[in-house]
Steps between C-alpha positions, in 0.01 A plus 500: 500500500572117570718639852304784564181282550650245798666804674187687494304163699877466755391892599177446545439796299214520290473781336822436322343157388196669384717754313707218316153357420364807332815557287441433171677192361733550277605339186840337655304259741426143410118378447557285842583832681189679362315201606633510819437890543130474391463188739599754782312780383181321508536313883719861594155520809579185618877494468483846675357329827839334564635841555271587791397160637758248699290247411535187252406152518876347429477284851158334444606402133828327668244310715289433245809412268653227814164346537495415108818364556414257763226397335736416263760316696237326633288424229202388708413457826263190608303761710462878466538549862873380464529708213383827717697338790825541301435834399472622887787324530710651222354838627555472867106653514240395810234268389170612500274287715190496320148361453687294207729329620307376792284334246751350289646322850165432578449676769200736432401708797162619370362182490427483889 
C-alpha cells in the first residue's frame, strides 16, 4: 500500500489511487497509515485536480518565501519605499509608476 500510493500520483493515474483508497485497510497497517489513508480519502476531489490541472502555486510561495527572508536580513528599512525598492531589485521586475509614489516624492499631479 505505502509504494503503491506514490506510484499511483508519478503516473498520473487516478483511478488506481482511488482504487487503493477504497481498499479496505487491513489489520497489518499502522494507526499513522490509516490516518494517512483517511486524510486522502476525505481531500481525494481536491487531490484529484493535480491529475488534470498543470497548475500549482509553488513559484509565488518561493517569492513570497525570499521576500520574508529579506525582510529578515534586513530587519527594517527606514522607509517602505526602500523596502519595495529592494524587492524590484531582488526580482529584476519594472516598477510601477503610480499615483503613489508620485505623492510620497511629492510630486502630486492632480493637484494642478
Amino acid at each position: 500500500m505505502y509504494q503503491s500510493i506514490p506510484k499511483a500520483v508519478e503516473y498520473n493515474d487516478s483511478k488506481q489511487l482511488r482504487q487503493l483508497l477504497d481498499q479496505s485497510t487491513s489489520l497489518e497497517l499502522s494507526g499513522y497509515m490509516k490516518t494517512s489513508l483517511k486524510t486522502l480519502r476525505t481531500h481525494f476531489p481536491h487531490i484529484q485536480n493535480i491529475f488534470y490541472y498543470p497548475y500549482n502555486n509553488g513559484k509565488i510561495k518561493g517569492i513570497n518565501n525570499k521576500i520574508k527572508v529579506l525582510k529578515r536580513v534586513a530587519y527594517v528599512y527606514r522607509n517602505f519605499i526602500h523596502y519595495k525598492n529592494r524587492i524590484i531589485l531582488h526580482f529584476n521586475l519594472k516598477p510601477i509608476r503610480n499615483k503613489l509614489n508620485r505623492i510620497e516624492k511629492g510630486r502630486d499631479c492632480t493637484a494642478a
